[in-house]
CHARMM-style PDB file with segment names, atoms N, HN, CA, C and O in Angstrom:
ATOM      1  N   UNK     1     -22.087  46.885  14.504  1.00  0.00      PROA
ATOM      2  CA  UNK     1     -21.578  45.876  13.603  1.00  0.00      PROA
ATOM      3  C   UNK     1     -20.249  45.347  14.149  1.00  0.00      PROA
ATOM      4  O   UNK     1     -19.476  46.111  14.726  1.00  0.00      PROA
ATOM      5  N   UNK     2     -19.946  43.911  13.956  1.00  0.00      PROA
ATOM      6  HN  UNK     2     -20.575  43.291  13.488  1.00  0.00      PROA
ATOM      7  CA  UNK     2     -18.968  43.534  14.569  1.00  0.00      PROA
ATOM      8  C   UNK     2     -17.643  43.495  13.803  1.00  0.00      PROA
ATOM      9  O   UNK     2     -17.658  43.422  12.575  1.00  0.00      PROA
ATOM     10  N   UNK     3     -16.688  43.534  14.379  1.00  0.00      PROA
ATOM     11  HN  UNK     3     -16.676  43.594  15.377  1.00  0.00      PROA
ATOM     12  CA  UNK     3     -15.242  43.710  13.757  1.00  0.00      PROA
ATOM     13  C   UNK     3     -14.990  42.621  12.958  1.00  0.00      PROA
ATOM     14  O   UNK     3     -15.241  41.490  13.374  1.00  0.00      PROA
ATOM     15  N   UNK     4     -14.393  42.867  11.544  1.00  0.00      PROA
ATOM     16  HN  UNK     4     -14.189  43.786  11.206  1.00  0.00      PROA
ATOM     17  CA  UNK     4     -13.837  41.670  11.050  1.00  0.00      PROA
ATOM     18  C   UNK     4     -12.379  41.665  10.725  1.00  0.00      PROA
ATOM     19  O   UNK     4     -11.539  42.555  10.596  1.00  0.00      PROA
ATOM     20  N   UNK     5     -12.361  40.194  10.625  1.00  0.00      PROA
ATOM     21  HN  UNK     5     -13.043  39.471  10.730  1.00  0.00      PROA
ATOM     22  CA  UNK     5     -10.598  40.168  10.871  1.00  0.00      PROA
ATOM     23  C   UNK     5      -9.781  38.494  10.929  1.00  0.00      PROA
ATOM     24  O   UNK     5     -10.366  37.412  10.911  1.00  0.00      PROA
ATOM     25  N   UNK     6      -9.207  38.587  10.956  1.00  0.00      PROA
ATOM     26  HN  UNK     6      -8.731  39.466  10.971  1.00  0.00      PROA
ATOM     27  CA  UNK     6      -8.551  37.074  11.054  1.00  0.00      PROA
ATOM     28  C   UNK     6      -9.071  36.664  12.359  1.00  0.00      PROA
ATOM     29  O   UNK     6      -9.293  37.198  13.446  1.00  0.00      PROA
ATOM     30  N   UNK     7      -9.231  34.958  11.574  1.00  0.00      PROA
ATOM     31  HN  UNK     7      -9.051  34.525  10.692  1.00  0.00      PROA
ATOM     32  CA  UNK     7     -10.362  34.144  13.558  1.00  0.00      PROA
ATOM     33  C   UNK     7      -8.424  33.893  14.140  1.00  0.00      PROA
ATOM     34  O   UNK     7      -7.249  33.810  13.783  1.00  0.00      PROA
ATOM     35  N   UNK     8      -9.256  33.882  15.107  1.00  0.00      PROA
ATOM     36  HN  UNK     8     -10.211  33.950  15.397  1.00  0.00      PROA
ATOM     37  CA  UNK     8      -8.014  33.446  16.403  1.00  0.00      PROA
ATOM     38  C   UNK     8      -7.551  31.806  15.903  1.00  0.00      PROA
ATOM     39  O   UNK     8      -8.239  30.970  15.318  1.00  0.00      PROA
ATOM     40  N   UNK     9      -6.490  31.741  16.256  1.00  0.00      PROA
ATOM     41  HN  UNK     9      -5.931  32.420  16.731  1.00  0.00      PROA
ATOM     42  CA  UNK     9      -5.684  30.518  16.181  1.00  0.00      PROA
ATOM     43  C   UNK     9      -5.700  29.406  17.419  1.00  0.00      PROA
ATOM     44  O   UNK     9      -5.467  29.806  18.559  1.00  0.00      PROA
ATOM     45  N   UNK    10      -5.942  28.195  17.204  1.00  0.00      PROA
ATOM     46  HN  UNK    10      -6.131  27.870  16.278  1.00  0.00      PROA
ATOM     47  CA  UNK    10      -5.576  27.654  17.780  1.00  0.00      PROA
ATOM     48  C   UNK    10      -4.506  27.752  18.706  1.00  0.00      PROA
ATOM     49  O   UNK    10      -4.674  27.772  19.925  1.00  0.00      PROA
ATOM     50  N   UNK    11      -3.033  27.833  17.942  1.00  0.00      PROA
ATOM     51  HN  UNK    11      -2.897  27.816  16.951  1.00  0.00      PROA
ATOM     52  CA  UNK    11      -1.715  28.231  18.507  1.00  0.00      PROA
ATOM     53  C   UNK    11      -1.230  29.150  18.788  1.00  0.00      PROA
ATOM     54  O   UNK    11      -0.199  29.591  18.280  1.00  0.00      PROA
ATOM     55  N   UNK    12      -2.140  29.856  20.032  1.00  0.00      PROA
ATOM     56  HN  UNK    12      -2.978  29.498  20.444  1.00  0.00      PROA
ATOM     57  CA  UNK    12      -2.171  31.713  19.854  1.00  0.00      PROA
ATOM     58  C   UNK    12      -0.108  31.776  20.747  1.00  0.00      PROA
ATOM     59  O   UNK    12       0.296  31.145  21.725  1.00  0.00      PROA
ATOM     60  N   UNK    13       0.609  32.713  19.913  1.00  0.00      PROA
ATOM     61  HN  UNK    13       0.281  33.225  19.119  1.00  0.00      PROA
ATOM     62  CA  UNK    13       1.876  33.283  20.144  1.00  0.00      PROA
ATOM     63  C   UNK    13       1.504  33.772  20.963  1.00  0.00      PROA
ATOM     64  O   UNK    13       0.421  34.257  20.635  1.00  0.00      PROA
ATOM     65  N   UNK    14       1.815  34.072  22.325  1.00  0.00      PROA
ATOM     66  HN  UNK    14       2.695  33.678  22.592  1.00  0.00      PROA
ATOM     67  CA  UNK    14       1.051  35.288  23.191  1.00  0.00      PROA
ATOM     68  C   UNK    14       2.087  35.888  24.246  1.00  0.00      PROA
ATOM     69  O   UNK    14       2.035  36.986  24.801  1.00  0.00      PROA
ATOM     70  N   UNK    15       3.237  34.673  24.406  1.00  0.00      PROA
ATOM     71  HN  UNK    15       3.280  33.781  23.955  1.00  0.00      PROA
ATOM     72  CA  UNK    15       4.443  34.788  24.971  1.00  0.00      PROA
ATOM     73  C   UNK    15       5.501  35.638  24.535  1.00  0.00      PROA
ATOM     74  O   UNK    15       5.686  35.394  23.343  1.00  0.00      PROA
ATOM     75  N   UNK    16       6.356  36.603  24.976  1.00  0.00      PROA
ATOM     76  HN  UNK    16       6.207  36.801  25.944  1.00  0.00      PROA
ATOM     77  CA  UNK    16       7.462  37.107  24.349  1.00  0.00      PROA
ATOM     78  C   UNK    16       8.441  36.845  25.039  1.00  0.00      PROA
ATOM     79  O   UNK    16       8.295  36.599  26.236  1.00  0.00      PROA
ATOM     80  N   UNK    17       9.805  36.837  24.372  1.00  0.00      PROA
ATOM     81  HN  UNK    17       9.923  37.037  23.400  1.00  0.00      PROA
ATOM     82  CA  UNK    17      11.081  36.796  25.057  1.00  0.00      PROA
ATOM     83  C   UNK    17      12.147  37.491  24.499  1.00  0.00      PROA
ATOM     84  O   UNK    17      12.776  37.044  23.540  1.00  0.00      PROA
ATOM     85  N   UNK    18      12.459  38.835  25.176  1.00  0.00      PROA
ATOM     86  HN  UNK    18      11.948  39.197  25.955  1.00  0.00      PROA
ATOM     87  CA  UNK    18      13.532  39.907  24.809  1.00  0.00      PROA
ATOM     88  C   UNK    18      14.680  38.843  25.326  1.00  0.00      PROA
ATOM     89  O   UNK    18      14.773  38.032  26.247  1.00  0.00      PROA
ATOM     90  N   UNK    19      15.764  39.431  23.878  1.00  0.00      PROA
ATOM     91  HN  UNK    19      15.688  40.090  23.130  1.00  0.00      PROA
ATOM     92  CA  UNK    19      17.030  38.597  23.947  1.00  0.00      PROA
ATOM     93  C   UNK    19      18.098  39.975  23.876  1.00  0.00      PROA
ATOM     94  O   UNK    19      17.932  40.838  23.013  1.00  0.00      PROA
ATOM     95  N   UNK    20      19.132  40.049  24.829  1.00  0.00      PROA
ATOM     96  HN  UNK    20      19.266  39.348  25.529  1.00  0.00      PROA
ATOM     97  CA  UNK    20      19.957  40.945  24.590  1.00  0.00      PROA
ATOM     98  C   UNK    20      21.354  40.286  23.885  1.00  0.00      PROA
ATOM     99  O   UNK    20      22.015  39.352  24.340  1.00  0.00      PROA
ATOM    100  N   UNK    21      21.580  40.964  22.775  1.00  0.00      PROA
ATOM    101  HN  UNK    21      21.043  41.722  22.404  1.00  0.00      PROA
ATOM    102  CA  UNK    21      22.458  40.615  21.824  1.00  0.00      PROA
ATOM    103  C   UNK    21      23.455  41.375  21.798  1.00  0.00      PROA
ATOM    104  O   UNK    21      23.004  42.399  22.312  1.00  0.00      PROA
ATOM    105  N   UNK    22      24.891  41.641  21.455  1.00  0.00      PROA
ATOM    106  HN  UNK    22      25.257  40.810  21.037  1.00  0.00      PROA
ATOM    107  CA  UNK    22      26.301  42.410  21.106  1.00  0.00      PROA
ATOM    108  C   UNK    22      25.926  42.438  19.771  1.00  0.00      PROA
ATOM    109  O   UNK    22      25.402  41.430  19.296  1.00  0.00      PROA
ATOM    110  N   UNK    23      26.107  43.427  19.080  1.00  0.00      PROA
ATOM    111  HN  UNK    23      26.533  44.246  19.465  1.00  0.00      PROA
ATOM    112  CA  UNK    23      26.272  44.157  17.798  1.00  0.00      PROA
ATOM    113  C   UNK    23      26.753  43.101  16.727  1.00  0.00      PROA
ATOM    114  O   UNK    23      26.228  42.948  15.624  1.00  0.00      PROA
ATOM    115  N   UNK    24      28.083  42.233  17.338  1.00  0.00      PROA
ATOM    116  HN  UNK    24      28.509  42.357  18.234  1.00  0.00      PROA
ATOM    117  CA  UNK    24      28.192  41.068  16.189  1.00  0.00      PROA
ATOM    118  C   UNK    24      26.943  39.954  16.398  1.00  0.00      PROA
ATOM    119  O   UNK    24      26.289  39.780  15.370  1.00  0.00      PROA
ATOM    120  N   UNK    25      26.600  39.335  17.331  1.00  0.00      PROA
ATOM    121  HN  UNK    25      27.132  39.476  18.166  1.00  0.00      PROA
ATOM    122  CA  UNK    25      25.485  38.513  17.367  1.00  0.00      PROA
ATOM    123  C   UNK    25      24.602  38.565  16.766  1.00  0.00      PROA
ATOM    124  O   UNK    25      24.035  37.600  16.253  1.00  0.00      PROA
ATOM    125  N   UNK    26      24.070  40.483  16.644  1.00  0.00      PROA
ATOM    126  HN  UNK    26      24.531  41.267  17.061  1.00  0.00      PROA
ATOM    127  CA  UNK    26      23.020  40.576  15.681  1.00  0.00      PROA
ATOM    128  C   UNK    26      23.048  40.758  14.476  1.00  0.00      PROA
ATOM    129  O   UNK    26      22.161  40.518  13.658  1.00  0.00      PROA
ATOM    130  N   UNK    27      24.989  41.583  14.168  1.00  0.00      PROA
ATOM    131  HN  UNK    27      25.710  41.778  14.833  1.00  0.00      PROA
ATOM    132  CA  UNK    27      25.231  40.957  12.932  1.00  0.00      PROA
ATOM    133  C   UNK    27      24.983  39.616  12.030  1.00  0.00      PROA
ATOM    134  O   UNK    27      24.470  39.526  10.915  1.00  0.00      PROA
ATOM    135  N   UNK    28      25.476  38.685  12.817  1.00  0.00      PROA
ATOM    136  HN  UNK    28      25.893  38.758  13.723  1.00  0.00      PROA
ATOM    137  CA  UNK    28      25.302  36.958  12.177  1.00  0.00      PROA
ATOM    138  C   UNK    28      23.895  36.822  11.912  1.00  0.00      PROA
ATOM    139  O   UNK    28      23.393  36.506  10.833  1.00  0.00      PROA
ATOM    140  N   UNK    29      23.125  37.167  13.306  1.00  0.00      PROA
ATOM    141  HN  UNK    29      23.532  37.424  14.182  1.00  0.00      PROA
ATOM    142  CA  UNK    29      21.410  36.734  13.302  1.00  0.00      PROA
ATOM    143  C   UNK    29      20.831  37.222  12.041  1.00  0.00      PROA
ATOM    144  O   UNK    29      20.423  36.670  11.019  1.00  0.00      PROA
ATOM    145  N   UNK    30      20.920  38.325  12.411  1.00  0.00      PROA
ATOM    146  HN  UNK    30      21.251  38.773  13.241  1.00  0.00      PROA
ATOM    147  CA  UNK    30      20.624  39.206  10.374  1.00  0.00      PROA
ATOM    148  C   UNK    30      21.051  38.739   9.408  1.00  0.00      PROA
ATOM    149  O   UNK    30      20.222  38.254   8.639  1.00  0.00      PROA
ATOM    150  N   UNK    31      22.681  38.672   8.981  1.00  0.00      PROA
ATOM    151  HN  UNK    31      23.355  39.067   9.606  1.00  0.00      PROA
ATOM    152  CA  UNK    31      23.330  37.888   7.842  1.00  0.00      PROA
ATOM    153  C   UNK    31      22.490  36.115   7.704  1.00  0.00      PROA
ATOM    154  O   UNK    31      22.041  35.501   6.736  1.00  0.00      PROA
ATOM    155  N   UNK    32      22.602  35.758   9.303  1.00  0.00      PROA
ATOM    156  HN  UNK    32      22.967  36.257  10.089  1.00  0.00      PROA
ATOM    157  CA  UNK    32      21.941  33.738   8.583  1.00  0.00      PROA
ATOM    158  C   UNK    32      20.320  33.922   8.113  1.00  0.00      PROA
ATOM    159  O   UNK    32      19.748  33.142   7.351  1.00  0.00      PROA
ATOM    160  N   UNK    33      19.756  35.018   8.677  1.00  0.00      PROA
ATOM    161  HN  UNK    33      20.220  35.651   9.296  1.00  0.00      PROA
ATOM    162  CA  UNK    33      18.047  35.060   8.478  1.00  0.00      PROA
ATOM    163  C   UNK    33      18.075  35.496   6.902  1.00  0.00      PROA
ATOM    164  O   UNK    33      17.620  34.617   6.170  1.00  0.00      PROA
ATOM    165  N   UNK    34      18.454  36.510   6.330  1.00  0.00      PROA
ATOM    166  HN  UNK    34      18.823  37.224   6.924  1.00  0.00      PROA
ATOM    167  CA  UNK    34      18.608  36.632   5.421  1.00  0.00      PROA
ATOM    168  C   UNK    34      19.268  35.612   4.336  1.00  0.00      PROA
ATOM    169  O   UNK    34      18.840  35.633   3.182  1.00  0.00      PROA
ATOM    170  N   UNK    35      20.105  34.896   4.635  1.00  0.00      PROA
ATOM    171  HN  UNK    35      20.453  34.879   5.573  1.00  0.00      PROA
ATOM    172  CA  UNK    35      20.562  34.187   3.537  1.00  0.00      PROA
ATOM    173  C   UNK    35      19.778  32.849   3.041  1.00  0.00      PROA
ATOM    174  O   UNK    35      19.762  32.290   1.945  1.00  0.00      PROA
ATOM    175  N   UNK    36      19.065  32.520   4.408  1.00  0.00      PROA
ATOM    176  HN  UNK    36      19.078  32.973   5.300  1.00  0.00      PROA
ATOM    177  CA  UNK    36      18.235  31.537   4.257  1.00  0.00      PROA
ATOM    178  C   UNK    36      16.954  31.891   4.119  1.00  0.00      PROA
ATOM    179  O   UNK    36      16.150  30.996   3.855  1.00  0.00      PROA
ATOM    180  N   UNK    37      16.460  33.337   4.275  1.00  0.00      PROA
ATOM    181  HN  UNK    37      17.113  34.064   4.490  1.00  0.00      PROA
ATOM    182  CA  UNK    37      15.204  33.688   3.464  1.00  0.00      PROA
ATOM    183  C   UNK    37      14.081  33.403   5.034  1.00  0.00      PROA
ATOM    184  O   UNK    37      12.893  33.089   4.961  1.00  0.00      PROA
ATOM    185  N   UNK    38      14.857  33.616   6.333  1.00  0.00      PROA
ATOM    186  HN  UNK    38      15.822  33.871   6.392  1.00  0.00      PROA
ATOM    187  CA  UNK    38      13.841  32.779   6.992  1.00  0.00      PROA
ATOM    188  C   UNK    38      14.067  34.695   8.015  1.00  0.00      PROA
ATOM    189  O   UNK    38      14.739  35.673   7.684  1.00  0.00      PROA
ATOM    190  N   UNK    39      13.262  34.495   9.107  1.00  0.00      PROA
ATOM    191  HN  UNK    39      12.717  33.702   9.375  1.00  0.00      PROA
ATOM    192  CA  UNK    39      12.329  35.605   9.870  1.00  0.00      PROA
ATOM    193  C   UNK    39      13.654  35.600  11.275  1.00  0.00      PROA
ATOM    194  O   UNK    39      13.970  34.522  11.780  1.00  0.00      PROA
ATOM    195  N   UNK    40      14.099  36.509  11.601  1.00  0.00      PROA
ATOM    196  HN  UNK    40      13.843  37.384  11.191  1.00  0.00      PROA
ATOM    197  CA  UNK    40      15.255  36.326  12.914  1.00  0.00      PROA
ATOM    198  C   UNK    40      14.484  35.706  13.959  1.00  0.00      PROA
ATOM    199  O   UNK    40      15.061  34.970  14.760  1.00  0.00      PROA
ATOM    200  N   UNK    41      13.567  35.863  14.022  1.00  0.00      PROA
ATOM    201  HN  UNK    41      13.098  36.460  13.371  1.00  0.00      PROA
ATOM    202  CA  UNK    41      12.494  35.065  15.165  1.00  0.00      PROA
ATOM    203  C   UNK    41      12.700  33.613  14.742  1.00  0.00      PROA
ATOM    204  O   UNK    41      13.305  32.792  15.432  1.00  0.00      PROA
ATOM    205  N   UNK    42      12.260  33.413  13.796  1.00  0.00      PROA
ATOM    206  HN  UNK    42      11.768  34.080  13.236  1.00  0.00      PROA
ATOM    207  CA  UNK    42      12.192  31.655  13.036  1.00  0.00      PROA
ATOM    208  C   UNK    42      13.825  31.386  13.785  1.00  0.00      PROA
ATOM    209  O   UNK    42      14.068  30.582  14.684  1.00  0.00      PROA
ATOM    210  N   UNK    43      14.619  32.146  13.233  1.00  0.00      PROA
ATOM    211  HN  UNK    43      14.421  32.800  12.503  1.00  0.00      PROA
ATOM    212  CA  UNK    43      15.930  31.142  13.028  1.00  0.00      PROA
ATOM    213  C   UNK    43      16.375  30.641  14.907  1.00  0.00      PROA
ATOM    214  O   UNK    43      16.630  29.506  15.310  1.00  0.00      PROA
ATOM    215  N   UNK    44      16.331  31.943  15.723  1.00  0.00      PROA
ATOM    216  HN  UNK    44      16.123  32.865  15.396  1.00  0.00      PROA
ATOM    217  CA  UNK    44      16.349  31.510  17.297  1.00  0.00      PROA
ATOM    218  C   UNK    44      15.007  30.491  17.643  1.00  0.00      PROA
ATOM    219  O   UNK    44      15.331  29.735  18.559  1.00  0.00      PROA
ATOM    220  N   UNK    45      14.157  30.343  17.367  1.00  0.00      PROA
ATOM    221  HN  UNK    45      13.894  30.957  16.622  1.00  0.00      PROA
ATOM    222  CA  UNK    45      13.004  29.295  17.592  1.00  0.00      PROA
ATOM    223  C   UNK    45      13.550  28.276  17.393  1.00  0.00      PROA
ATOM    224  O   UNK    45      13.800  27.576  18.374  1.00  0.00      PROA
ATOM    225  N   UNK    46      13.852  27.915  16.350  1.00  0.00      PROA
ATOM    226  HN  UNK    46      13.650  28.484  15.553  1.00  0.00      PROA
ATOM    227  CA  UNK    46      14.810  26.885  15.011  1.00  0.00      PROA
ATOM    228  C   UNK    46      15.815  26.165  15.885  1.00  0.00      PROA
ATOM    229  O   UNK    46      15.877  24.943  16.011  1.00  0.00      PROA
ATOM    230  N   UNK    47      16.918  27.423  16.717  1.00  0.00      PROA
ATOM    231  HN  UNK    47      16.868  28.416  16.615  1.00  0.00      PROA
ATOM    232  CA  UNK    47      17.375  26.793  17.452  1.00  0.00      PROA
ATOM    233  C   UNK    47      17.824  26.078  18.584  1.00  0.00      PROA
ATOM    234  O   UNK    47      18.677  25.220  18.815  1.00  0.00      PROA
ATOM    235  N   UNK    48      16.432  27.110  19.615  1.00  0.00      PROA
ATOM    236  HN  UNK    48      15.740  27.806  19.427  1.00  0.00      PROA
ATOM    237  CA  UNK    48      15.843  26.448  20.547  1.00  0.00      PROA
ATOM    238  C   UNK    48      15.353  25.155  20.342  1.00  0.00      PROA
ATOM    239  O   UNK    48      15.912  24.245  20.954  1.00  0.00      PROA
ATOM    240  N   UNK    49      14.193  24.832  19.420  1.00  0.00      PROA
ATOM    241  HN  UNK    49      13.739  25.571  18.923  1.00  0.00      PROA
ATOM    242  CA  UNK    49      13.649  23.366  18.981  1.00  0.00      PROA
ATOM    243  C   UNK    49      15.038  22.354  18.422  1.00  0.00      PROA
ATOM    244  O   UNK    49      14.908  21.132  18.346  1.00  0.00      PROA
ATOM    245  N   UNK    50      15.932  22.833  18.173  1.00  0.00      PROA
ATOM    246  HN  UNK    50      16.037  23.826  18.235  1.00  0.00      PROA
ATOM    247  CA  UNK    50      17.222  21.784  18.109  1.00  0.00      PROA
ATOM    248  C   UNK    50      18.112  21.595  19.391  1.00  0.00      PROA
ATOM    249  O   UNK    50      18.736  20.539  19.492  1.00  0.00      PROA
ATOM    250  N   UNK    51      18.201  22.425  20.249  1.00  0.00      PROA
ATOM    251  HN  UNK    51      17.694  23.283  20.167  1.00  0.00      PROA
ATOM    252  CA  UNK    51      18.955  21.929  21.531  1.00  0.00      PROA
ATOM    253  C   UNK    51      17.923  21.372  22.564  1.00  0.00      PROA
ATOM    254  O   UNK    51      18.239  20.557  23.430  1.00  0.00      PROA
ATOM    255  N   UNK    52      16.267  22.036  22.353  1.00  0.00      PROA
ATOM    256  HN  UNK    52      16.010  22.698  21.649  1.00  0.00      PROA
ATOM    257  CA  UNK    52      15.484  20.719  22.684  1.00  0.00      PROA
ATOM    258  C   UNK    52      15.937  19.036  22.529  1.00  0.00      PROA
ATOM    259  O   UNK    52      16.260  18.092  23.251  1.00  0.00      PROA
ATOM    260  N   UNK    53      15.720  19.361  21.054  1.00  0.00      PROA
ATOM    261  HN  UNK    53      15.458  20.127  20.468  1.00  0.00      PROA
ATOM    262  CA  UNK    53      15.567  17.812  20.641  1.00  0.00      PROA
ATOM    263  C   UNK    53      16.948  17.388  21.030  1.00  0.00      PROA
ATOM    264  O   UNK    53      16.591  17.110  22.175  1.00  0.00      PROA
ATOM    265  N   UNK    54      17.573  17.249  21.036  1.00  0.00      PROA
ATOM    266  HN  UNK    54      17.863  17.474  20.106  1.00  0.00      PROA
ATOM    267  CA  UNK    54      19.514  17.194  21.737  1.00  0.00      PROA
ATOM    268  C   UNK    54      19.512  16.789  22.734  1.00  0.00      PROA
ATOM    269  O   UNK    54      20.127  15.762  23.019  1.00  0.00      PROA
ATOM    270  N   UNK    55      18.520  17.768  23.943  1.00  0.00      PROA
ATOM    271  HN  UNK    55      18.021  18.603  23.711  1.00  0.00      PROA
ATOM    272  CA  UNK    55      18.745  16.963  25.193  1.00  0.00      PROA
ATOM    273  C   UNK    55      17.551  16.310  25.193  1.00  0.00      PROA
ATOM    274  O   UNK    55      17.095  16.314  26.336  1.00  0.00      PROA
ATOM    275  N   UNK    56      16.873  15.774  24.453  1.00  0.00      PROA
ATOM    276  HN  UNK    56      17.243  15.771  23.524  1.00  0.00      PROA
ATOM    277  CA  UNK    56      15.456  14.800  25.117  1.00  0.00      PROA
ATOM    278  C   UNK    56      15.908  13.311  24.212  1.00  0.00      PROA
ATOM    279  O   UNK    56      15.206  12.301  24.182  1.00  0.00      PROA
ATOM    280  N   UNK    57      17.429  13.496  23.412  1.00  0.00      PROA
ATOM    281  HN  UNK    57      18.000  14.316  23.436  1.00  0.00      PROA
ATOM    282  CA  UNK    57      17.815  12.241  23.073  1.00  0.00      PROA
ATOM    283  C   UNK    57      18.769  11.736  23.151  1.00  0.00      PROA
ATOM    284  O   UNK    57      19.388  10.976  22.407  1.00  0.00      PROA
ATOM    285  N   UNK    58      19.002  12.282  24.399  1.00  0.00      PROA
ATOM    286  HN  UNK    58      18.500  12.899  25.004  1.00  0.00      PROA
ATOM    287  CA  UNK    58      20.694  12.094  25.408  1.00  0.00      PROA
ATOM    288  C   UNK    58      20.139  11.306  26.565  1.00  0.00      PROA
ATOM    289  OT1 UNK    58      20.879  10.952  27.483  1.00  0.00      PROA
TER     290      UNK     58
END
């Protein structure tokens, strides 16, 4: 019998990227993810996709 389970995504995540952080960095990262209710992953994505968009409208 075959496995069931969530179907695969279109937009499969499959990439990772370890970030080395100082103790306050991950302080803030924790304190802004939390206050805004959003995932520490989301908020560095968040701000990758904004210094994207920054330099592709320079």
């Amino acid at each position: 019998m075959a496995k069931m389970g969530r179907p695969k995504s279109d937009n499969n995540k499959d990439r990772i990227v370890a970030v080395r952080l100082t103790e306050e960095e991950h302080q803030r990262l924790t304190m802004y993810a939390e206050k805004h209710s959003l995932k520490m992953s989301d908020v560095l994505k968040n701000g990758l996709y904004e210094l994207i968009n920054k330099q592709s409208n320079e």
